[in-house]
KEDOZA-57528 format. One line per field, with one value per residue (C-alpha): residue number from 1; residue in one letter; chain; z, x, y negated. Coordinates in pm, whole numbers, plus 50000, padded with zeros to 5 digits. Last residue first. Layout:
<rs>
num	c(NUM  ...) $
residu	c(a  ...) $
chaine	c(A  ...) $
z	c(Z  ...) $
x	c(X  ...) $
y	c(Y  ...) $
</rs>
This chain:
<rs>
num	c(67  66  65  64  63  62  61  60  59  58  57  56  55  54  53  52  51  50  49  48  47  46  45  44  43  42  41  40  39  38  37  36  35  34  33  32  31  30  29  28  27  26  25  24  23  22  21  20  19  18  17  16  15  14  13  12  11  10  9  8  7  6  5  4  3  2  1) $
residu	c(x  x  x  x  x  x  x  x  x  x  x  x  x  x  x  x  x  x  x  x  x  x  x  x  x  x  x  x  x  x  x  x  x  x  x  x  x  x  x  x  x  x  x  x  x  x  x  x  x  x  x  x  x  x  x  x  x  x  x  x  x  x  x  x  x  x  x) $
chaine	c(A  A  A  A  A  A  A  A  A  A  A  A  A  A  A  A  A  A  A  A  A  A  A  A  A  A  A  A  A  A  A  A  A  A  A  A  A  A  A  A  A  A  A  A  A  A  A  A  A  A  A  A  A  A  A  A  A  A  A  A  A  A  A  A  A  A  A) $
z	c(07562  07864  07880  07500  07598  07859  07643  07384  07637  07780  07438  07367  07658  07674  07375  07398  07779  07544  07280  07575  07665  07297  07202  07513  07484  07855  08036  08363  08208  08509  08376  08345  08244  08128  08060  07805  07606  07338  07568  07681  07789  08043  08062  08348  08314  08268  08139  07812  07662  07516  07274  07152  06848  06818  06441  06360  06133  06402  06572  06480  06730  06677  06856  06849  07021  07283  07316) $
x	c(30314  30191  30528  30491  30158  30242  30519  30275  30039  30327  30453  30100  30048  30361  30311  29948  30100  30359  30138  29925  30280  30327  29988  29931  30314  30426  30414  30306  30089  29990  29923  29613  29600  29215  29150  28849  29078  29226  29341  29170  29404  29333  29588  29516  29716  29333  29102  29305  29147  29263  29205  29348  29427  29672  29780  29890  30197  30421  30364  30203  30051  29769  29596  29254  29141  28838  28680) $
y	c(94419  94170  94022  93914  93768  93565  93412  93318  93153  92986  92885  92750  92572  92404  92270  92177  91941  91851  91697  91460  91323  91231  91059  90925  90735  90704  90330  90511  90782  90965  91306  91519  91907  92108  92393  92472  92761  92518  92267  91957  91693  91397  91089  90859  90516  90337  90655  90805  91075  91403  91639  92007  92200  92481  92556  92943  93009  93063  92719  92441  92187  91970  91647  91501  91197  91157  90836) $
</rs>
């Protein structure tokens, strides 16, 4: 079952999901992408969060090179 997760930044909230499938972490990023980890005894909660972190600072900072 998929879980939600959110990340604030800027004023504007990011929202994402993930699933957990045995140690295999799968997140689903606001523009359909998708990023898997190996858990190995990681939080899925937290280790799904950074991969919508990093997303949405490297979205922002693609954007600000862009203009």
């Amino acid at each position: 079952m998929d879980e939600e997760i959110s990340f604030e930044h800027e004023g504007t909230t990011y929202t994402g999901t993930f699933s957990v499938h045995g140690d295999e972490l799968v997140v689903y990023l606001p523009d359909g992408n998708q990023r898997a980890t190996t858990l190995r005894g990681l939080d899925p909660k937290m280790a799904a969060l950074i991969h919508l972190r990093g997303f949405v600072l490297h979205s922002q900072n693609a954007s600000s090179a862009c203009n």
